[in-house]
Backbone as a chain_set.jsonl record, in Angstrom:
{"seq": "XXXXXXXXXXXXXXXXXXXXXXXXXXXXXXXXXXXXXXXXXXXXXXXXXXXXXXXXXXXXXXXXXXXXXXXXXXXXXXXXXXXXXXXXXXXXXXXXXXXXXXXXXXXXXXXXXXXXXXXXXXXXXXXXXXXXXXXXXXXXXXXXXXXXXXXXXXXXXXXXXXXXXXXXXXXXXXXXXXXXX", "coords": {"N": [[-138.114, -40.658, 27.667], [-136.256, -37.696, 27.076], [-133.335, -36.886, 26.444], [-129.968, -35.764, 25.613], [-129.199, -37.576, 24.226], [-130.792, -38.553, 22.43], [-132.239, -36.045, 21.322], [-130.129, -35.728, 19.777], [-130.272, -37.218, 17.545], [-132.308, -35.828, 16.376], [-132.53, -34.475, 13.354], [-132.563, -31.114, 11.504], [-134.205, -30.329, 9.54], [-136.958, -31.467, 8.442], [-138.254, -35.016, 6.306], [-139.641, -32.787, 3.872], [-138.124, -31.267, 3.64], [-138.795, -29.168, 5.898], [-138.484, -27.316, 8.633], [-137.703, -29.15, 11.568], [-139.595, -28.088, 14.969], [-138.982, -28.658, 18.361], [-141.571, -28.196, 21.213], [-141.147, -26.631, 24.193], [-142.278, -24.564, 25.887], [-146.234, -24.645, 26.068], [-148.402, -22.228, 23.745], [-149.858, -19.528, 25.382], [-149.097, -21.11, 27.745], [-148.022, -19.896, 31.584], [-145.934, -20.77, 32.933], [-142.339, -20.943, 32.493], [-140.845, -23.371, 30.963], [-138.575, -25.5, 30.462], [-136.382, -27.983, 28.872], [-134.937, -30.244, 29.98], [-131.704, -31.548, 29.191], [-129.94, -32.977, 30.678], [-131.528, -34.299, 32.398], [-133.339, -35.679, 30.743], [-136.28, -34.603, 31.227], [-138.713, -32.596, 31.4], [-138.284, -29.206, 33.093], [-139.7, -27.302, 35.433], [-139.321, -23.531, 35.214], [-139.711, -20.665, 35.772], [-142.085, -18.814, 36.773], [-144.669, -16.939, 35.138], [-145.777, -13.228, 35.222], [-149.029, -12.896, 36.752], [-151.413, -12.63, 34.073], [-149.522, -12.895, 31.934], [-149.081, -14.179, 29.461], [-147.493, -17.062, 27.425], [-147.359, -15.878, 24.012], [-146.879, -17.469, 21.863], [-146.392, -20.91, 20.884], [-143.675, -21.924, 21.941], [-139.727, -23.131, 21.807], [-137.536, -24.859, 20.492], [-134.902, -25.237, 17.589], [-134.208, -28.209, 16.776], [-130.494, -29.472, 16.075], [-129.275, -27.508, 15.534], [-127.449, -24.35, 15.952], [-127.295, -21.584, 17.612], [-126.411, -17.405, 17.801], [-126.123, -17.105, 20.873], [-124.916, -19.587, 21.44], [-126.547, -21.726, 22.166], [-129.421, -23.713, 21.077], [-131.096, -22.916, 17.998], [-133.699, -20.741, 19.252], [-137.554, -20.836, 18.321], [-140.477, -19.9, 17.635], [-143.69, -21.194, 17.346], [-146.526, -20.497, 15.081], [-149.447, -21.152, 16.136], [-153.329, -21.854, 16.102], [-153.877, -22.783, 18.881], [-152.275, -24.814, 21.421], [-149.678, -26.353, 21.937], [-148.719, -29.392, 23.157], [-145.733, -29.572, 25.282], [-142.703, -30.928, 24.597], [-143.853, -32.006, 21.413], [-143.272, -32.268, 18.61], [-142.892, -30.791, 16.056], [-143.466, -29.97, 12.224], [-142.193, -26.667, 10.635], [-142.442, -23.681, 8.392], [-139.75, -21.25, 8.05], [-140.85, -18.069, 8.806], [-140.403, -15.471, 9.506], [-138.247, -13.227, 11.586], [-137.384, -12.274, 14.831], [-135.917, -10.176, 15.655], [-133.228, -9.559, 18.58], [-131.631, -8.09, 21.07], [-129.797, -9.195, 24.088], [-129.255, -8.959, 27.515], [-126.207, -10.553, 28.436], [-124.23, -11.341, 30.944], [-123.44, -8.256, 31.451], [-123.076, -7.81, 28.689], [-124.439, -6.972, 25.743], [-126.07, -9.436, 23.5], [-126.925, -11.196, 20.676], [-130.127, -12.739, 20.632], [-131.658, -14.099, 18.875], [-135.216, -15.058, 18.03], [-136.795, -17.171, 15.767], [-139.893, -16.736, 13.565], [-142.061, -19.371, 12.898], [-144.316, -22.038, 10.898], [-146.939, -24.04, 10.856], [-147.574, -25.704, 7.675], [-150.061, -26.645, 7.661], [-151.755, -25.857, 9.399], [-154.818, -24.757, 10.736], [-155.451, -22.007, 11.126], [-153.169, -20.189, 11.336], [-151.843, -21.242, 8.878], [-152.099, -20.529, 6.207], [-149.935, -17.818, 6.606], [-146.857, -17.377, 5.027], [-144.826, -15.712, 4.86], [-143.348, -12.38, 6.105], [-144.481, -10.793, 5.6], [-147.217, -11.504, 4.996], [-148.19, -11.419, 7.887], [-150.381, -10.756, 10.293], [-150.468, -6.983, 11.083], [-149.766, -6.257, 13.896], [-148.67, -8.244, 14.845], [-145.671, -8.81, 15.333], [-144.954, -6.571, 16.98], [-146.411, -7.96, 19.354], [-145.635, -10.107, 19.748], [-142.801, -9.306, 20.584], [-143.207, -7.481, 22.59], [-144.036, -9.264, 24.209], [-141.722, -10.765, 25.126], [-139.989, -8.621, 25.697], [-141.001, -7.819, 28.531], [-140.93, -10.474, 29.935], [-138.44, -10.532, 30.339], [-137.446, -8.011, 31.507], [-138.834, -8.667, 33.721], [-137.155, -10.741, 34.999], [-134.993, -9.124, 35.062], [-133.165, -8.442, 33.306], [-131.541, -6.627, 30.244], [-133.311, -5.649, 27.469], [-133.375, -5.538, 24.156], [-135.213, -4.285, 21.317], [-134.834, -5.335, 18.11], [-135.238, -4.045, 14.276], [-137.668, -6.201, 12.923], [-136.642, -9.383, 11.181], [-137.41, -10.745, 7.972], [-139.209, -13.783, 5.801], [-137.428, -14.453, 3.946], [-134.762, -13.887, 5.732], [-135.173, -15.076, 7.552], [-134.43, -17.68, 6.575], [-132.065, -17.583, 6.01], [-130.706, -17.683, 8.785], [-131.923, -19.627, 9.558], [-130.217, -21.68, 7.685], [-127.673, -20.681, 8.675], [-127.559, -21.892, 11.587], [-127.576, -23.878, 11.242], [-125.44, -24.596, 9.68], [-123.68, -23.487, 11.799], [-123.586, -25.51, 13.969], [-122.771, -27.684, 12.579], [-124.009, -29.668, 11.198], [-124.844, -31.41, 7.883], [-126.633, -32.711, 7.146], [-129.029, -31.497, 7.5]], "CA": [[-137.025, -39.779, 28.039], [-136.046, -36.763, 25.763], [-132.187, -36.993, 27.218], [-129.51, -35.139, 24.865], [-128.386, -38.417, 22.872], [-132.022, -38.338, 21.415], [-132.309, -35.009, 20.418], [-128.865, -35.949, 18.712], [-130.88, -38.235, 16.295], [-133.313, -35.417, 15.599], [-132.301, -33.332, 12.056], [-133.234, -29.887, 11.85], [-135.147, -30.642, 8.645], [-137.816, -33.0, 7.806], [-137.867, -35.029, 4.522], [-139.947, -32.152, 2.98], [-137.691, -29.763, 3.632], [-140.074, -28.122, 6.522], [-137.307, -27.311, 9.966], [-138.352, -29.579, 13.123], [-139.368, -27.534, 16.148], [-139.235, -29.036, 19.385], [-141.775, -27.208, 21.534], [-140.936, -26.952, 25.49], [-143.659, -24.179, 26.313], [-147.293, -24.458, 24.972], [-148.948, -21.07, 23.833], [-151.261, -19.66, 26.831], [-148.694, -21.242, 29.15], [-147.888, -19.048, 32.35], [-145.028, -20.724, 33.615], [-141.652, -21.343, 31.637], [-140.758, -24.47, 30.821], [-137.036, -26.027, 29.971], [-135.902, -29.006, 28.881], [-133.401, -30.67, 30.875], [-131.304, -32.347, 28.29], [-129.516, -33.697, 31.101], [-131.893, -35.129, 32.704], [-133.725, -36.103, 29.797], [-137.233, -34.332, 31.343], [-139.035, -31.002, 31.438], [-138.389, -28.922, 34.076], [-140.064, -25.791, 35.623], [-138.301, -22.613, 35.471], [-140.353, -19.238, 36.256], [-144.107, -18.699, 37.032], [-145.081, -15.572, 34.811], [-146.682, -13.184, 36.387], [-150.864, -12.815, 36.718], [-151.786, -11.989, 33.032], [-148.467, -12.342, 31.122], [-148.854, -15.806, 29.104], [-146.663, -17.019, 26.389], [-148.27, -15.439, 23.437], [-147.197, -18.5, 20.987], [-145.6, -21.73, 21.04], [-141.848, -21.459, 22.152], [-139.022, -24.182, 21.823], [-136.11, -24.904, 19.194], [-134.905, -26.389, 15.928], [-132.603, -29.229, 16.346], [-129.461, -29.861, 15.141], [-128.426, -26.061, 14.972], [-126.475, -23.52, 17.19], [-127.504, -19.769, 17.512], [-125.396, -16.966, 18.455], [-125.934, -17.478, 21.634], [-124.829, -20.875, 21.792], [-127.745, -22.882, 22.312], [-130.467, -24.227, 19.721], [-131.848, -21.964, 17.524], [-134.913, -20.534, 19.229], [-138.566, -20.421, 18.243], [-141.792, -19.918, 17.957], [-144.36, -21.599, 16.244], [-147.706, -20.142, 15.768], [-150.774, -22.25, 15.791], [-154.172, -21.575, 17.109], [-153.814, -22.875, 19.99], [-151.14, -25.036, 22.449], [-149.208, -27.791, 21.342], [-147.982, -29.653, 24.433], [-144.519, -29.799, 25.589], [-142.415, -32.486, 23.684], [-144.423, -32.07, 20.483], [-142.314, -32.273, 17.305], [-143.883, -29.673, 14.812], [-142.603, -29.192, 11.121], [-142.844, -25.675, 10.568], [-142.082, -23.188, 7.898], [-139.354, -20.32, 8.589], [-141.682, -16.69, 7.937], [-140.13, -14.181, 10.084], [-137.273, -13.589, 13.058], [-138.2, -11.361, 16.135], [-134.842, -10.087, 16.339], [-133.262, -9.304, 19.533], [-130.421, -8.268, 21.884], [-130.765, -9.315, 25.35], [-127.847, -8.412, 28.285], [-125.792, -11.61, 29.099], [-122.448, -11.129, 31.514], [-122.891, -7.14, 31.414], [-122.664, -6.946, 28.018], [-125.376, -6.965, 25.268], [-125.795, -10.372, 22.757], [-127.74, -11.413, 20.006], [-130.493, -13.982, 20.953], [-133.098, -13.854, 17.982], [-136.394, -15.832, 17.815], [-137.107, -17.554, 15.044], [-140.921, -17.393, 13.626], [-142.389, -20.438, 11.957], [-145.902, -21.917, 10.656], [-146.922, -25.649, 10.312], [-148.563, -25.44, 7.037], [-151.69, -27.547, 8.026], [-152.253, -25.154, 10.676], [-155.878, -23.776, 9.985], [-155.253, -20.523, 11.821], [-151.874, -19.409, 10.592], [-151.048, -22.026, 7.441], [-151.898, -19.223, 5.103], [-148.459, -17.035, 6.336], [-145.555, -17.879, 4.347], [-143.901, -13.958, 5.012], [-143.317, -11.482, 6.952], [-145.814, -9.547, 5.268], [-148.808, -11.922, 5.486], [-149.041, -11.836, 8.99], [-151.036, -9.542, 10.928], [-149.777, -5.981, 11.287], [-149.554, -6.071, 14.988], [-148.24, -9.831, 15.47], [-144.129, -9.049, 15.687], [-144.78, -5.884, 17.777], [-147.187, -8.526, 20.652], [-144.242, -11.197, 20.446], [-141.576, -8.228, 21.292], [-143.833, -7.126, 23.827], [-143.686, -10.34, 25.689], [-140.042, -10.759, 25.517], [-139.458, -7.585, 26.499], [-141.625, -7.636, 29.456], [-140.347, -11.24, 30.492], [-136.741, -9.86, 29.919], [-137.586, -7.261, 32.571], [-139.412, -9.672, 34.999], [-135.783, -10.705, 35.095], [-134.083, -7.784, 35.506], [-132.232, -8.682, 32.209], [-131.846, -5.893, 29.46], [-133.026, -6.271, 26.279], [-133.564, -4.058, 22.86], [-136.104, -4.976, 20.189], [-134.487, -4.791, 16.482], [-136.251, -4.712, 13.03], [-137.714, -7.789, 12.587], [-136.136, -10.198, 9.429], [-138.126, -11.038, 6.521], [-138.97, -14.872, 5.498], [-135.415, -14.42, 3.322], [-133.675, -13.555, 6.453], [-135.308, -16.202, 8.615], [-134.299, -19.133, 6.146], [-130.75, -17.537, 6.034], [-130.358, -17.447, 9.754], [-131.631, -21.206, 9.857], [-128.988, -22.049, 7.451], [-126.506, -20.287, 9.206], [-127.592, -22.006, 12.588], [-127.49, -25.292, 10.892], [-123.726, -25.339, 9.098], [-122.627, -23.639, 12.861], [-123.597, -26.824, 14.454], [-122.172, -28.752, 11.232], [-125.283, -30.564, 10.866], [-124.629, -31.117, 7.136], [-127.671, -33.526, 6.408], [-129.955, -30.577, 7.964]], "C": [[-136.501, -39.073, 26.799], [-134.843, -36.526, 26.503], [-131.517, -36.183, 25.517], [-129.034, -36.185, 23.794], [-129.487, -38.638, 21.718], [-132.395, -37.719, 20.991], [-130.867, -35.047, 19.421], [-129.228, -36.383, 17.019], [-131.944, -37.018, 15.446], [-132.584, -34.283, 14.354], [-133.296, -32.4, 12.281], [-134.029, -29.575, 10.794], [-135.71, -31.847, 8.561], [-137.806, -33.691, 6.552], [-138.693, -34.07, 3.592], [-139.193, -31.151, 3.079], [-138.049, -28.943, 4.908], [-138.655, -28.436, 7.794], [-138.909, -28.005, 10.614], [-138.301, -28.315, 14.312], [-139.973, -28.089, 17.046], [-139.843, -28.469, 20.584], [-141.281, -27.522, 23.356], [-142.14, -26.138, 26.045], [-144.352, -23.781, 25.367], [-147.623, -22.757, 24.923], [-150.032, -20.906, 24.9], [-150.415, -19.961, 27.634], [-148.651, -20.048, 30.367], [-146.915, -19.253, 33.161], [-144.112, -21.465, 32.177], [-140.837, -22.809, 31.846], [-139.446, -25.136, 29.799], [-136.651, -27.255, 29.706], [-134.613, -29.551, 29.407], [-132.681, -31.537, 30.041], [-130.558, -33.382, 29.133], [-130.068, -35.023, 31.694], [-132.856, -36.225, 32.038], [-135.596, -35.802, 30.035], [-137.388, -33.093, 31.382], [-138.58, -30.331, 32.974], [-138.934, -27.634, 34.017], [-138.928, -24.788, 35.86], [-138.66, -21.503, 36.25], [-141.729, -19.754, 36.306], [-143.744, -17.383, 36.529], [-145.921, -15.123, 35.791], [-147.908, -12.784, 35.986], [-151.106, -12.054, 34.971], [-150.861, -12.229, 31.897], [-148.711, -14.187, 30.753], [-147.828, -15.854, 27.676], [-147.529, -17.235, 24.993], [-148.361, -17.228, 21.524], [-146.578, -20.001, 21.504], [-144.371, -21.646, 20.963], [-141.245, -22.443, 21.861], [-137.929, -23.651, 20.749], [-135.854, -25.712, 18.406], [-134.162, -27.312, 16.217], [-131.641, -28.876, 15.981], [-128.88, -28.281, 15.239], [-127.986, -25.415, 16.334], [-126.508, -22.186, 16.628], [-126.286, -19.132, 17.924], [-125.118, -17.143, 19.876], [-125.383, -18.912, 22.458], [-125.384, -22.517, 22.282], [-128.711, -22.985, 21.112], [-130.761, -23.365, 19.357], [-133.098, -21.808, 18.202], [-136.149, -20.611, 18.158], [-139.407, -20.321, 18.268], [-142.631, -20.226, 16.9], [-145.967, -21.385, 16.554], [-148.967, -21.033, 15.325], [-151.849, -21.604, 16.454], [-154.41, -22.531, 17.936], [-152.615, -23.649, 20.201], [-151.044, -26.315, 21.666], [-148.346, -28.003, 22.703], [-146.125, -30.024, 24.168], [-144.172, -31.059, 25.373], [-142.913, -32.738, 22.297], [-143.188, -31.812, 19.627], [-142.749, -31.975, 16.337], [-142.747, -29.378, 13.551], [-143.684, -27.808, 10.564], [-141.809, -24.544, 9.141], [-141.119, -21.826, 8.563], [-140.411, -18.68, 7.981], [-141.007, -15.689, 8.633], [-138.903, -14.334, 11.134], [-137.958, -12.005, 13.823], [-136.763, -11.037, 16.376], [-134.266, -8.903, 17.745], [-132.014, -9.255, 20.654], [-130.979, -8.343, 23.53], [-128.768, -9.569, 26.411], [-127.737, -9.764, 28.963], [-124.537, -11.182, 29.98], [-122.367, -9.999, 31.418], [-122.738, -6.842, 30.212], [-124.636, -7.673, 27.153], [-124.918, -8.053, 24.222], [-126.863, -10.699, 22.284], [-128.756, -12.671, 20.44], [-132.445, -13.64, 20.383], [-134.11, -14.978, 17.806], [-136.964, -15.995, 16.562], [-138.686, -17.74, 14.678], [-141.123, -18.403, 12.706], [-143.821, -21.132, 12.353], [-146.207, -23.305, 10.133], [-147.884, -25.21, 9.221], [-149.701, -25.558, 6.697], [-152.005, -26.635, 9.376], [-153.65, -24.542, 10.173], [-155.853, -22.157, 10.249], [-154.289, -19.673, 10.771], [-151.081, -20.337, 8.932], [-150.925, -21.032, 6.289], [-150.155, -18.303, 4.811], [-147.413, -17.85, 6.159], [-144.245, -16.837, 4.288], [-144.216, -13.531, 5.828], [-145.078, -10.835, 6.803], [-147.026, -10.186, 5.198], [-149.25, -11.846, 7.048], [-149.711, -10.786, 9.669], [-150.302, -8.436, 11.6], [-149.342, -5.785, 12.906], [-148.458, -7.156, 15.842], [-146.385, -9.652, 15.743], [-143.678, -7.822, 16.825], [-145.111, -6.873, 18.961], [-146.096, -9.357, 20.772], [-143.688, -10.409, 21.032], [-141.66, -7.757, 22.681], [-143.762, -8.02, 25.071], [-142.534, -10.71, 26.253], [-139.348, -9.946, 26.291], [-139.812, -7.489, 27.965], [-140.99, -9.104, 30.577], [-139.184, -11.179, 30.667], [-136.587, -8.805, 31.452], [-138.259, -7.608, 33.789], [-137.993, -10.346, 35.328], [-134.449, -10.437, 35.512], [-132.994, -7.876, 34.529], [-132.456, -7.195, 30.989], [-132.139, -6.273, 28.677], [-133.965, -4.845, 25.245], [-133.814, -4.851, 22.035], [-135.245, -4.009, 19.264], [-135.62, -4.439, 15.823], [-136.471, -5.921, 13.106], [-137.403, -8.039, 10.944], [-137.68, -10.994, 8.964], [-137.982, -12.62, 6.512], [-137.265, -15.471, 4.925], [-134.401, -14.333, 4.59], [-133.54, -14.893, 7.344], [-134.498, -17.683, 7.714], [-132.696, -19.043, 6.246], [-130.397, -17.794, 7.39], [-130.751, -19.07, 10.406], [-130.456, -22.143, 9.258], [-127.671, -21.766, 7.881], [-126.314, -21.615, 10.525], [-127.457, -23.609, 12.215], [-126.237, -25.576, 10.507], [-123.324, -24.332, 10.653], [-122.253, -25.06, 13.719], [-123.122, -27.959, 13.848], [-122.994, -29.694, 10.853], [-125.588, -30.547, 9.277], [-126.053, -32.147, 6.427], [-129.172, -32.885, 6.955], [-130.76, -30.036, 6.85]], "O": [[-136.323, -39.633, 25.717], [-135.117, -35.82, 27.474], [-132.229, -36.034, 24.524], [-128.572, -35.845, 22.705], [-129.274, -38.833, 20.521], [-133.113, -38.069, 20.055], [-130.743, -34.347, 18.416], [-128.776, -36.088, 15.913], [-132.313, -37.147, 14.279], [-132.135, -33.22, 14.783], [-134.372, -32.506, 12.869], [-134.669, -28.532, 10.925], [-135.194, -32.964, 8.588], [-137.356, -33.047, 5.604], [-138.578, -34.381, 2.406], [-139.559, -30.076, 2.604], [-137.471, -27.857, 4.927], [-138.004, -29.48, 7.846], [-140.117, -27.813, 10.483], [-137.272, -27.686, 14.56], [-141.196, -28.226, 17.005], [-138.969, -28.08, 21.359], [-141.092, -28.693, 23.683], [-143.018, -26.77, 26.633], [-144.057, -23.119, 24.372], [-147.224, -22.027, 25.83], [-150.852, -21.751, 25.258], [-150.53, -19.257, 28.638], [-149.367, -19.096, 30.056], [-146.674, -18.438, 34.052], [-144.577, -22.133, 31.254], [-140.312, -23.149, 32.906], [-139.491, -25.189, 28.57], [-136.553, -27.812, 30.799], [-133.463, -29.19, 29.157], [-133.16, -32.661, 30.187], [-130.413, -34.514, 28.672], [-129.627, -36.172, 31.67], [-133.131, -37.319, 32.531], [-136.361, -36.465, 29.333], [-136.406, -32.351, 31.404], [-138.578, -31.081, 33.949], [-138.841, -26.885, 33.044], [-137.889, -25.018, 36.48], [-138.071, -21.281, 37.308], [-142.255, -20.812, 35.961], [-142.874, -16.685, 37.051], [-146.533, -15.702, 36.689], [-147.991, -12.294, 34.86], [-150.901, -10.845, 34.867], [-151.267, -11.822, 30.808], [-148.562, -15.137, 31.521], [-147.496, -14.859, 27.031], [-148.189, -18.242, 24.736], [-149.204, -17.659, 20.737], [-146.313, -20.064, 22.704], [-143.867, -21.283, 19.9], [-142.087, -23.238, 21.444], [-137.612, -22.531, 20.348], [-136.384, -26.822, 18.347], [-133.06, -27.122, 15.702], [-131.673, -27.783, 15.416], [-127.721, -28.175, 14.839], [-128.14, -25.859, 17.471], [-125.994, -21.743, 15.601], [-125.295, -19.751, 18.311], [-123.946, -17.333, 20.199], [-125.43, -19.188, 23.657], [-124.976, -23.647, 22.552], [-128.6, -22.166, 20.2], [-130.86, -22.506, 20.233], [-133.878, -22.71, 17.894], [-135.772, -20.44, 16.998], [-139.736, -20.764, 19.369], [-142.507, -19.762, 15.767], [-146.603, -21.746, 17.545], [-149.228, -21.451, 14.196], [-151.559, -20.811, 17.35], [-155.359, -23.248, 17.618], [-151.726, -23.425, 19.38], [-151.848, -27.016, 21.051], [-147.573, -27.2, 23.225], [-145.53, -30.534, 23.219], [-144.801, -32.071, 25.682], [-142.432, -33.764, 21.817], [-142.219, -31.171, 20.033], [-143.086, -32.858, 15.549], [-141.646, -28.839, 13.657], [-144.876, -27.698, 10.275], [-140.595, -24.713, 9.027], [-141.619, -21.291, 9.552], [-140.541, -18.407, 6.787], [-141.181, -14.662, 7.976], [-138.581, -15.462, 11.507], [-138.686, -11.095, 13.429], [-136.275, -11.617, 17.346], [-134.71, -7.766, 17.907], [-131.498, -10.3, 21.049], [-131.985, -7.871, 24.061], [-127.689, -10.067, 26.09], [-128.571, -10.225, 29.743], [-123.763, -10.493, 29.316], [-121.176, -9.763, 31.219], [-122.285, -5.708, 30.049], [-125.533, -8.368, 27.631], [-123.744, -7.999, 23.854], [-127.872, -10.659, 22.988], [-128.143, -13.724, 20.616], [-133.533, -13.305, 20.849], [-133.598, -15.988, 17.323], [-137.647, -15.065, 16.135], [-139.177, -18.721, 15.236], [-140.423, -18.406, 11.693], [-144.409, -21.035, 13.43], [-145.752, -23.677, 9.052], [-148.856, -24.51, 9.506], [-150.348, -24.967, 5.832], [-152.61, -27.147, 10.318], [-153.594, -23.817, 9.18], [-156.272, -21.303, 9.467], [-154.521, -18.889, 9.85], [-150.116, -20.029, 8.232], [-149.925, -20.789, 5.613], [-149.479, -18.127, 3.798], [-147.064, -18.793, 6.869], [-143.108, -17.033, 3.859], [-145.179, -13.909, 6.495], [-146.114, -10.603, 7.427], [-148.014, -9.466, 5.337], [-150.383, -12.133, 7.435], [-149.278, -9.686, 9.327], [-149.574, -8.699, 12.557], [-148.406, -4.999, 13.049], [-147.786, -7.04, 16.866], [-145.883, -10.536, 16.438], [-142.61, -7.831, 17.438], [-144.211, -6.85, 19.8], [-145.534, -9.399, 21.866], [-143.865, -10.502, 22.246], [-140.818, -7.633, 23.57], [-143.564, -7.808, 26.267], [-142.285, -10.932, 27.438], [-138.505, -10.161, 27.161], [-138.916, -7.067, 28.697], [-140.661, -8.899, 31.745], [-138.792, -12.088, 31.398], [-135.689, -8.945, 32.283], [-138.237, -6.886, 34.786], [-137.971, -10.364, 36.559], [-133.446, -10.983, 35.972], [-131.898, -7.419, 34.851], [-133.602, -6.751, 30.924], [-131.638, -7.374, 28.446], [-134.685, -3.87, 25.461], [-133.173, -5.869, 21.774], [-134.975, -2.81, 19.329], [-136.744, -4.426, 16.327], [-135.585, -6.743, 13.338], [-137.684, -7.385, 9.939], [-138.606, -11.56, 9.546], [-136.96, -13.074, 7.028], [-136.44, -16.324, 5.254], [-133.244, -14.719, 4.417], [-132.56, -15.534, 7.724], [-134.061, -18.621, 8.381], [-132.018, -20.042, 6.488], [-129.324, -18.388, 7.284], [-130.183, -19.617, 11.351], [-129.864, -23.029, 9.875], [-126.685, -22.43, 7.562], [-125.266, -22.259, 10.58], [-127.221, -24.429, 13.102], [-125.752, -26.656, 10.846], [-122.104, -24.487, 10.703], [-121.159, -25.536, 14.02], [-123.04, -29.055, 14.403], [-122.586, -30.587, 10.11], [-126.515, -29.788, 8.993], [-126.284, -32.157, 5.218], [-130.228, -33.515, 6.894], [-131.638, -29.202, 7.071]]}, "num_chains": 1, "name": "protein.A"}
């Protein structure tokens, strides 16, 4: 049982330093996938539709609190799926940032990227700028498109720089007061 008093225990850093991300949906999935903190299991949320899969590994960091008020999002890219429940330390390289229409109005709710560094695929990127020229437009693309499967608005930013992403984990870490993060 992954219930909310046990993600309590989890820090949003590992002892090297590297942020925990807790994944809920694998890459490739096709339906979205939530953790019920209440109930302490996964639950189903949506079925994407025919073609539209989730282009990396999704989930969140521990211990921290986005603008939106829930865990820091993100995404961690690997070649291939890391199942739901996996506990990946991953480097911060990039944010996918992103406003997306809550209550009528418009609110920040940016995706964090990050890169286990034993990954053979992606261990190499450590920046923005190593990763493949196309890779923060295809995330945007899916957001946007699942955003509008929805019927939710949403408006792709610039994407942030490794520098921005580590600031925006430290931010998301002293909101939550998680001071041993």
């Amino acid at each position: 049982m992954i219930d909310a008093e046990h993600l309590s225990r989890i820090p949003a850093r590992d002892d090297d330093g590297l942020l925990h991300a807790f994944i809920e949906c694998p890459k490739g999935n096709t339906h979205k996938i939530d953790l019920d903190k209440k109930l302490g299991i996964f639950r189903w949320a949506i079925e994407l539709p025919e073609g539209l899969t989730f282009p990396a590994n999704f989930g969140f960091v521990p211990a921290t609190l986005a603008e939106d008020g829930d865990a820091l999002d993100v995404m961690v890219l690997t070649g291939g799926a890391l199942p739901s429940g996996t506990l990946v330390s991953v480097r911060p390289v990039a944010i996918l940032r992103m406003e997306q229409e809550e209550d009528g109005k418009m609110v920040r709710n940016d995706r964090l990227v990050g890169v286990p560094p034993l990954s053979q695929t992606f261990g190499h990127i450590e920046r923005l700028s190593d990763m493949r020229e196309t890779m923060m437009w295809e995330l945007g693309v899916f957001f946007r498109t699942y955003n509008e499967m929805i019927d939710r608005k949403v408006n792709l930013l610039d994407p942030g720089d490794e520098k921005e992403a580590s600031a925006l984990v430290d931010e998301a870490i002293a909101a939550r007061g998680d001071r041993n993060g």
